[in-house]
OpenMM code with the backbone's topology and positions (N, CA, C; nanometers):
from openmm import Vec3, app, unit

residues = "UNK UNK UNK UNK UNK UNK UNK UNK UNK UNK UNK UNK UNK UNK UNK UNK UNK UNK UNK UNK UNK UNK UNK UNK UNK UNK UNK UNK UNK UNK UNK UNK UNK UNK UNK UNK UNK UNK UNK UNK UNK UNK UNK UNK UNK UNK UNK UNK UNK UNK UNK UNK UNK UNK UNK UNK UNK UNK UNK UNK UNK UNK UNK UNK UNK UNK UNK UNK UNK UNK UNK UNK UNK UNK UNK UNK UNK UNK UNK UNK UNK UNK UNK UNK UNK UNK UNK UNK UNK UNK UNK UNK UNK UNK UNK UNK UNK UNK UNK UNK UNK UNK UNK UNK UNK UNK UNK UNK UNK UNK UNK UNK UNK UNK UNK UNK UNK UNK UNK".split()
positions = [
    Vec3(1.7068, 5.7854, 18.8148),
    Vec3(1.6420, 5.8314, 18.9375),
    Vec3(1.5035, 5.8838, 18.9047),
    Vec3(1.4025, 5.8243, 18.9719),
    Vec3(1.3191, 5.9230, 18.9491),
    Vec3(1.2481, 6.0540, 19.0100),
    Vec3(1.1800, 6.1104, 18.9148),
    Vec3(1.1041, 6.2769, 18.9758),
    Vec3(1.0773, 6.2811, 19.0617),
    Vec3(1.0317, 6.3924, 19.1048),
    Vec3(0.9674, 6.4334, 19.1981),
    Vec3(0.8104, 6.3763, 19.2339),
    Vec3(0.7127, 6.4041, 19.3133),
    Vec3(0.5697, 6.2914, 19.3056),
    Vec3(0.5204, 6.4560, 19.2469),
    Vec3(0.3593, 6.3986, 19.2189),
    Vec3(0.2939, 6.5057, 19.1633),
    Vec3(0.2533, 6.5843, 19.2237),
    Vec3(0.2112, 6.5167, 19.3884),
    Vec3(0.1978, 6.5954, 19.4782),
    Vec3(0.3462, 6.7193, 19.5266),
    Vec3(0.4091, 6.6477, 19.5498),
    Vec3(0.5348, 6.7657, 19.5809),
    Vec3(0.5734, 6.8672, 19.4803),
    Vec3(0.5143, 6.8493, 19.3284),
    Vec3(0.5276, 6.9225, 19.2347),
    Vec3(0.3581, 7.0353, 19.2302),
    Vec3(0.3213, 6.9836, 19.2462),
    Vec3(0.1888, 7.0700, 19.2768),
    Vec3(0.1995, 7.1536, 19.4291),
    Vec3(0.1994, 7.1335, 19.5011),
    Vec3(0.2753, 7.2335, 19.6095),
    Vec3(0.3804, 7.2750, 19.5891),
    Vec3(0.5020, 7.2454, 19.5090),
    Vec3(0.5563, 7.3674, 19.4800),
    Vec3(0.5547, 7.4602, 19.4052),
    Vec3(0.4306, 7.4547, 19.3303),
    Vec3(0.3931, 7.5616, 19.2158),
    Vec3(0.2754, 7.6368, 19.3018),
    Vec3(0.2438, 7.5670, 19.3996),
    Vec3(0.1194, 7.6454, 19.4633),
    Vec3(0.1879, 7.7843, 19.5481),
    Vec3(0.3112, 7.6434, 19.6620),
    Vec3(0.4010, 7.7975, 19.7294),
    Vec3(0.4712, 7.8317, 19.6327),
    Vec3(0.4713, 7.8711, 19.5336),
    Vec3(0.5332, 7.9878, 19.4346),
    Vec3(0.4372, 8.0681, 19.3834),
    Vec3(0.3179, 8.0160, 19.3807),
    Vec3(0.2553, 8.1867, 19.3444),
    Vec3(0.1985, 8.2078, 19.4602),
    Vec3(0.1232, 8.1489, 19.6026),
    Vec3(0.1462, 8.2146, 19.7162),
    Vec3(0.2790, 8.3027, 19.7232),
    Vec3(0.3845, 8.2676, 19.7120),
    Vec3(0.5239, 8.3348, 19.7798),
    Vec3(0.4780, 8.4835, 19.6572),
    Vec3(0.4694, 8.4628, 19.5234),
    Vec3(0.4354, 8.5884, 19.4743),
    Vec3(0.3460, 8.6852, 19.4608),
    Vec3(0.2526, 8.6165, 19.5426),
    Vec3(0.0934, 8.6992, 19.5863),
    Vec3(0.1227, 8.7821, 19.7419),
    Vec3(0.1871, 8.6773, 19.8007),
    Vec3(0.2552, 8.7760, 19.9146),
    Vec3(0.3585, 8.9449, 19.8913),
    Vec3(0.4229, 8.8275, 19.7857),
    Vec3(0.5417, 8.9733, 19.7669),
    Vec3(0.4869, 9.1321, 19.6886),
    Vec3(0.3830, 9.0887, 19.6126),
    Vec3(0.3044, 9.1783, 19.5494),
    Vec3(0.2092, 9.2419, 19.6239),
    Vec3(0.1347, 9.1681, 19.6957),
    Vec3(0.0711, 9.2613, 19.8210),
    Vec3(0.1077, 9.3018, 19.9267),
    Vec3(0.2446, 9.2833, 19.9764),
    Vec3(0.2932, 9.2977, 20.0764),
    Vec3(0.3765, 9.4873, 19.9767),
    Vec3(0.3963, 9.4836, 19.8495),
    Vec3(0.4707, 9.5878, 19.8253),
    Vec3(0.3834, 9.7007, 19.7304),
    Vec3(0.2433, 9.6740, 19.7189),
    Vec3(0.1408, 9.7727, 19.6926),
    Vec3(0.0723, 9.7943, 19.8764),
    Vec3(0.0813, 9.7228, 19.9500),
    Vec3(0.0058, 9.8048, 20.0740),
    Vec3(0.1242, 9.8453, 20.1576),
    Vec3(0.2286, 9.8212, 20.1414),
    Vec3(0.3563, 9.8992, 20.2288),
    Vec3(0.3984, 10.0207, 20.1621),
    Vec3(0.4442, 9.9949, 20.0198),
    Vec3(0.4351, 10.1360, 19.9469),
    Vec3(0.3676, 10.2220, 19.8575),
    Vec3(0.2897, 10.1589, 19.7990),
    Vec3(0.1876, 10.2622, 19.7099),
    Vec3(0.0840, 10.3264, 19.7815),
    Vec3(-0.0221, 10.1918, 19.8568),
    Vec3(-0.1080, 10.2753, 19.9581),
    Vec3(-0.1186, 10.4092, 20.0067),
    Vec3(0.0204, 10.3906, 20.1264),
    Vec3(0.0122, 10.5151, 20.1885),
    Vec3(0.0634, 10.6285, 20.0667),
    Vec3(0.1041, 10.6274, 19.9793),
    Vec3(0.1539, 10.6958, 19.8698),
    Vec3(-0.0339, 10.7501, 19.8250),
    Vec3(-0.0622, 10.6935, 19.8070),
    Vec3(-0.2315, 10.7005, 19.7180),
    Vec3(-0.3185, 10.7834, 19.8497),
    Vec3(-0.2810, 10.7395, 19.9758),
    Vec3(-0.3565, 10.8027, 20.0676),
    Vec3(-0.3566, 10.9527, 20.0851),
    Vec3(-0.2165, 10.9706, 20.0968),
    Vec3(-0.1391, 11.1507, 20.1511),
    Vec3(-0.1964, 11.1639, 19.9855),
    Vec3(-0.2040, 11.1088, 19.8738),
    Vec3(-0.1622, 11.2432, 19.7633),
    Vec3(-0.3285, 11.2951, 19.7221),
    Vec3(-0.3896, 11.1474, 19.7957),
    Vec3(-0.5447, 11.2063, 19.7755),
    Vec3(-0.6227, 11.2507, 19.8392),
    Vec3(-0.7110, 11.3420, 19.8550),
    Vec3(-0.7348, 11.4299, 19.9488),
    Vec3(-0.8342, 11.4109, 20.0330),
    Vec3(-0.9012, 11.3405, 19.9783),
    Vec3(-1.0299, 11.2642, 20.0415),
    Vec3(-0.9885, 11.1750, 20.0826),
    Vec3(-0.9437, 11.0991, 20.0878),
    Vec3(-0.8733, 10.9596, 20.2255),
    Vec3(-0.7874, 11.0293, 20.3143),
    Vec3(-0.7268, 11.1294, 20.3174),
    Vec3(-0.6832, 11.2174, 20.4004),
    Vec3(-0.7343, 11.3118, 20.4927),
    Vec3(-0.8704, 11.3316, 20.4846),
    Vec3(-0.9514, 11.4006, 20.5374),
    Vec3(-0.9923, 11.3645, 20.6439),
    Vec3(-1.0085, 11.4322, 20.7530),
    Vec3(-1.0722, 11.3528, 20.8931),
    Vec3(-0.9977, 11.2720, 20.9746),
    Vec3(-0.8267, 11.2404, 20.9587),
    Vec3(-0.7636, 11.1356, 20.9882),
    Vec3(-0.6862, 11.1837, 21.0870),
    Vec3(-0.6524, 11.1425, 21.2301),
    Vec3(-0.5841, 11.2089, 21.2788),
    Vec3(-0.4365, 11.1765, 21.3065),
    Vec3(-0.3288, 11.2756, 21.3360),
    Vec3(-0.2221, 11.2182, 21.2880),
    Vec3(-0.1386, 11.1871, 21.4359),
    Vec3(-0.0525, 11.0855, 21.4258),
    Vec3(-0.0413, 11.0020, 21.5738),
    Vec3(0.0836, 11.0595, 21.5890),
    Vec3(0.1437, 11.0535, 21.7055),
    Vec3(0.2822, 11.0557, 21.7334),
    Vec3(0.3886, 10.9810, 21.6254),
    Vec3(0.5224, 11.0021, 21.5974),
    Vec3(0.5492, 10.9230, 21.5560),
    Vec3(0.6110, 10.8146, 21.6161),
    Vec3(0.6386, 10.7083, 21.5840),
    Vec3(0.6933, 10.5941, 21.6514),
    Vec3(0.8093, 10.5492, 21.6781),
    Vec3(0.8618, 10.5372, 21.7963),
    Vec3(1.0319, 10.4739, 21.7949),
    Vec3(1.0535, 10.3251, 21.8435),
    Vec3(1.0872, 10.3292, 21.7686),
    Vec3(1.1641, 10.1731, 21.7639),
    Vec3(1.1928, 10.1206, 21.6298),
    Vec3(1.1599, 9.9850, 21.6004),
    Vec3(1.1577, 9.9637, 21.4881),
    Vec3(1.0372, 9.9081, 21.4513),
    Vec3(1.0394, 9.9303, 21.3165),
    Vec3(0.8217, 9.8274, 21.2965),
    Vec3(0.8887, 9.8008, 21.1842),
    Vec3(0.8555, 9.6132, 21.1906),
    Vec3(0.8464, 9.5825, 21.0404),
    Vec3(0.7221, 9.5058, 21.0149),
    Vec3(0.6586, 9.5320, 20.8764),
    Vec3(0.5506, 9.4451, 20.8118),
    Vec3(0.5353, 9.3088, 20.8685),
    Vec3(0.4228, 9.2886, 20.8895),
    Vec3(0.3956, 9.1902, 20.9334),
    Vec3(0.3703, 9.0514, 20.7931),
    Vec3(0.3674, 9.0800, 20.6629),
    Vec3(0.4067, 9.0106, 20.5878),
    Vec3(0.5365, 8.9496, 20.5117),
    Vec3(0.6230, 9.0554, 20.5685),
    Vec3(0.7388, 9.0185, 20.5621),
    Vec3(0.7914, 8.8864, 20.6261),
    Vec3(0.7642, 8.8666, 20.7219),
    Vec3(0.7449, 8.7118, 20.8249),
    Vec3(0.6265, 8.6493, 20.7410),
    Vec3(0.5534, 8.6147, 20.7092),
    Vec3(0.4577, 8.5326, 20.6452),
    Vec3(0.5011, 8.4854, 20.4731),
    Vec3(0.5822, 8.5983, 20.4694),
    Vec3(0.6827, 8.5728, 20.2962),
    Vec3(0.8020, 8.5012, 20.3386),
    Vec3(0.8552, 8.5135, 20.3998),
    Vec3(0.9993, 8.4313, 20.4541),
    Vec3(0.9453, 8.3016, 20.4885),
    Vec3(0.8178, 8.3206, 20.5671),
    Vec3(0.7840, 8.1802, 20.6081),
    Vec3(0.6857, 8.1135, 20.4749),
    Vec3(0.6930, 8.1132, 20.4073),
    Vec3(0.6207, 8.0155, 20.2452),
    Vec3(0.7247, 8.0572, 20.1841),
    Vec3(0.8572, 8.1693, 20.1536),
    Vec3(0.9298, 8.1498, 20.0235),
    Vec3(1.0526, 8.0420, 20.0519),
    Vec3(1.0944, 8.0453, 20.2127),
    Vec3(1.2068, 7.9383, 20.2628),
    Vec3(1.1859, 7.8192, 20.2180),
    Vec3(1.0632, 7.7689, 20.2296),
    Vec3(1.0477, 7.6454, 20.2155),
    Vec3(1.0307, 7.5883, 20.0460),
    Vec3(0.9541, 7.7148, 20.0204),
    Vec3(0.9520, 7.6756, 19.8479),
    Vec3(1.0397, 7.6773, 19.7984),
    Vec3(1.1799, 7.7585, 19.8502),
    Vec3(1.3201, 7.7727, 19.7834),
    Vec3(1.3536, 7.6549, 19.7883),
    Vec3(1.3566, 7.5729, 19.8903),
    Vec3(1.4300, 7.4559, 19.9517),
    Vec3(1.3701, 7.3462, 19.8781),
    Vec3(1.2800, 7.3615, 19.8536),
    Vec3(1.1851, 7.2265, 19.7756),
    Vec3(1.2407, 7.2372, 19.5738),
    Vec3(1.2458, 7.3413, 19.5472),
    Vec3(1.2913, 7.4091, 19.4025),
    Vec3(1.4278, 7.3561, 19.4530),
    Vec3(1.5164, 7.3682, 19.5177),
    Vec3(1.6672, 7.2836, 19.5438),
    Vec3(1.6419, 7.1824, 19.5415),
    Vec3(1.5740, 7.1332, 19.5762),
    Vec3(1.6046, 6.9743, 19.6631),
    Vec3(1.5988, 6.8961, 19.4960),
    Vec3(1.4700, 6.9242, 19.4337),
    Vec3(1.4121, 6.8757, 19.3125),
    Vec3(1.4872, 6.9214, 19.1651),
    Vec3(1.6082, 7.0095, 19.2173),
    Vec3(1.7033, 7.0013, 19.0865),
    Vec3(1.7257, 6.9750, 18.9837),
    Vec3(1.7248, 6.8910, 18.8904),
    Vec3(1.8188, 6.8084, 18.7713),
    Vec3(1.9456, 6.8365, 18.7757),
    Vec3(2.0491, 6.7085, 18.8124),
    Vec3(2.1916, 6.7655, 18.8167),
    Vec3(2.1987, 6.7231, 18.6263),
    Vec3(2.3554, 6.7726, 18.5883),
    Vec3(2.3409, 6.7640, 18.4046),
    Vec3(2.3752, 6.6361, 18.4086),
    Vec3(2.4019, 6.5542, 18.2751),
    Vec3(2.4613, 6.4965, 18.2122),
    Vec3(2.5837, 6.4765, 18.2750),
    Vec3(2.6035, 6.3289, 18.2974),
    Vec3(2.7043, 6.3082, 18.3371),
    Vec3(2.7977, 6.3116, 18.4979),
    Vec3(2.6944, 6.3524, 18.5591),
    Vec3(2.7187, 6.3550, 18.7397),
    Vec3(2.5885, 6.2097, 18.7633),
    Vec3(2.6235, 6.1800, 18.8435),
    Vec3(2.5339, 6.0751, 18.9367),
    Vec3(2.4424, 6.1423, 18.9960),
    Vec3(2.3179, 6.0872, 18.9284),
    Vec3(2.1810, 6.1533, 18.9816),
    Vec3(2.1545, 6.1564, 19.1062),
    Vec3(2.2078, 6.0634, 19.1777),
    Vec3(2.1901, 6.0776, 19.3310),
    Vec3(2.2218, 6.2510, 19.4037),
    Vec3(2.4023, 6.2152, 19.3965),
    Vec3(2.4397, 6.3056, 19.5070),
    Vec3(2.5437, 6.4260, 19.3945),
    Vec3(2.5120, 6.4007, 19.2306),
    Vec3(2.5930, 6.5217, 19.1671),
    Vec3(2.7319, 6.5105, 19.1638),
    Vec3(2.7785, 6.4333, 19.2104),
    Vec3(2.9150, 6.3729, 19.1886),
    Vec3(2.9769, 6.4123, 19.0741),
    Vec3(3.0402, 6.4371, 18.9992),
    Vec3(3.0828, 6.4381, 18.8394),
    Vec3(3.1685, 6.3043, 18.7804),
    Vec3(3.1192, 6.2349, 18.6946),
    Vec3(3.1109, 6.1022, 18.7080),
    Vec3(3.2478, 6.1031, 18.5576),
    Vec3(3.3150, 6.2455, 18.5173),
    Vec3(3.4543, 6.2045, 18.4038),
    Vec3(3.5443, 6.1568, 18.4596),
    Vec3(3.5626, 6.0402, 18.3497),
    Vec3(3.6566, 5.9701, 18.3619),
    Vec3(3.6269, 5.8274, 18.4314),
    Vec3(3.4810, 5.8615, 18.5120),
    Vec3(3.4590, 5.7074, 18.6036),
    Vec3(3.4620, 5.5725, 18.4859),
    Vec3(3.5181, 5.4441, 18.5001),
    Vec3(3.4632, 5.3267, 18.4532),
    Vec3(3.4392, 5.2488, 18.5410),
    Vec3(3.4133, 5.2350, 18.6497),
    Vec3(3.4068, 5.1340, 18.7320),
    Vec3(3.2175, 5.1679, 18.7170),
    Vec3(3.1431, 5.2097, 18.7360),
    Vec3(3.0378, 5.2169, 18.6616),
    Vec3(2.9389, 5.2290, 18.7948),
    Vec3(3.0478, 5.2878, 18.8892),
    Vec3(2.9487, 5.3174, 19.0579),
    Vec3(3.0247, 5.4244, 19.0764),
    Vec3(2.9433, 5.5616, 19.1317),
    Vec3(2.9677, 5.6664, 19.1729),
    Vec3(3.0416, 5.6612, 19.3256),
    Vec3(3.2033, 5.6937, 19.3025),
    Vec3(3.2979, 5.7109, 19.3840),
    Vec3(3.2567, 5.7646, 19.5570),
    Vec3(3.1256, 5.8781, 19.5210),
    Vec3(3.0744, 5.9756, 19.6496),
    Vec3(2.9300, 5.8966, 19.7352),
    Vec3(2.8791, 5.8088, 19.6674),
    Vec3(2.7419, 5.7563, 19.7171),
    Vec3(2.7246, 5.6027, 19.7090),
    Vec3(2.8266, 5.5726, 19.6078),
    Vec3(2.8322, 5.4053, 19.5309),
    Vec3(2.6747, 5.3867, 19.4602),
    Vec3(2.6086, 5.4783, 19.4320),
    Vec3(2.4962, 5.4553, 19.3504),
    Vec3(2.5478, 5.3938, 19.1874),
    Vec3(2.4886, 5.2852, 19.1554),
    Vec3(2.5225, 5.1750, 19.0122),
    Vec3(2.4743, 5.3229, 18.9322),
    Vec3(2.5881, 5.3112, 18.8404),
    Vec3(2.5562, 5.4059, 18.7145),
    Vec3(2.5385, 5.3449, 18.5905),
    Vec3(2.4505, 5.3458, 18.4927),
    Vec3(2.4339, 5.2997, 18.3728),
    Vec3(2.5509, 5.2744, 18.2637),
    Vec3(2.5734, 5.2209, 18.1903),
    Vec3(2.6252, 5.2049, 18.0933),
    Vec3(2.6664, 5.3954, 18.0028),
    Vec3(2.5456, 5.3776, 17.9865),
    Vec3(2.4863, 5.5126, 17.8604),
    Vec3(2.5372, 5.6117, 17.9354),
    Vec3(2.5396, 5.6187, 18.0739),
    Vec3(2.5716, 5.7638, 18.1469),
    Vec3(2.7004, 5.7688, 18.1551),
    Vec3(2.7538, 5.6697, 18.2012),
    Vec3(2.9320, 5.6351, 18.1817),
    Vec3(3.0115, 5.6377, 18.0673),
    Vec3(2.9212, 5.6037, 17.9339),
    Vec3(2.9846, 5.6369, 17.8508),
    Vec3(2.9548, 5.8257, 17.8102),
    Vec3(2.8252, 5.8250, 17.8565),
    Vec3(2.8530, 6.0187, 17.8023),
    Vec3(2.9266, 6.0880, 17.9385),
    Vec3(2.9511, 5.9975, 18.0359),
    Vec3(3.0683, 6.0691, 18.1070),
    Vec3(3.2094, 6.1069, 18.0181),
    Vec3(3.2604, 5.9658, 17.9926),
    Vec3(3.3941, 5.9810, 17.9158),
    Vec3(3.3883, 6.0164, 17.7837),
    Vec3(3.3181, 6.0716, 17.7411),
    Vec3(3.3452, 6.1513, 17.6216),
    Vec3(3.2381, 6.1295, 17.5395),
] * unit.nanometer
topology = app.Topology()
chain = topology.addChain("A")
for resn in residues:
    res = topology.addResidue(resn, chain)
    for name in ("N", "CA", "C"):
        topology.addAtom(name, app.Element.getBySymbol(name[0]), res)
C-alpha cells in the first residue's frame, strides 16, 4: 500500500505545531497572565475592577484548538502503519491466512506477508 502524499504529510506536521502553538498560548494568556498582572503592581494600577460575572465563560481558544487538533488527530489515525502481518488495507490480522486475500476487504496479499503471517 502506499503512503501518505507529501502534501497530506506536510499539513499534518503543520496542524501539529499550530495545534501546539495554540495550546501553549492559549495556557500562558489564560493562566500565567492574569497571574503576572495581580502580582505586579504596575499593571495593576489604574484598572478598574468589574462586577463579577455569572454564567459560564470559556476561552475563546479553546474552540479554535478543538477546531485544528480534531482534525489533525484524525489525519495522524487515518495515516497509521498497521504491523506486520495484518492487511494493509483494513488491519485485518492476516495468522494463519493461505489463501493469500484478506478474509475482511479481499485485498491480494503478497507472498512475503503471508508467509510472515504464518510464522
Amino acid at each position: 500500500m502506499r503512503g501518505p502524499s507529501r502534501t497530506r504529510r506536510v499539513l499534518k506536521w503543520i496542524a501539529t505545531v499550530i495545534s501546539i502553538v495554540l495550546l501553549v498560548e492559549g495556557f500562558l494568556s489564560y493562566w500565567v497572565a492574569p497571574k503576572l498582572r495581580t502580582s505586579m503592581g504596575f499593571f495593576a494600577r489604574g484598572t478598574q475592577r468589574s462586577a463579577p460575572r455569572k454564567g459560564v465563560s470559556l476561552p475563546t481558544y479553546l474552540f479554535i484548538f478543538a477546531g485544528v487538533a480534531i482534525p489533525t488527530i484524525l489525519l495522524w489515525w487515518r495515516d497509521r502503519p498497521f504491523p506486520a502481518g495484518h492487511c494493509q488495507q483494513c488491519g485485518y490480522d492476516l495468522t494463519g491466512n493461505v489463501s493469500g486475500r484478506c478474509p475482511e476487504c479481499g485485498t491480494a496479499v503478497g507472498d512475503d506477508k503471508a508467509a510472515d503471517a504464518n510464522g
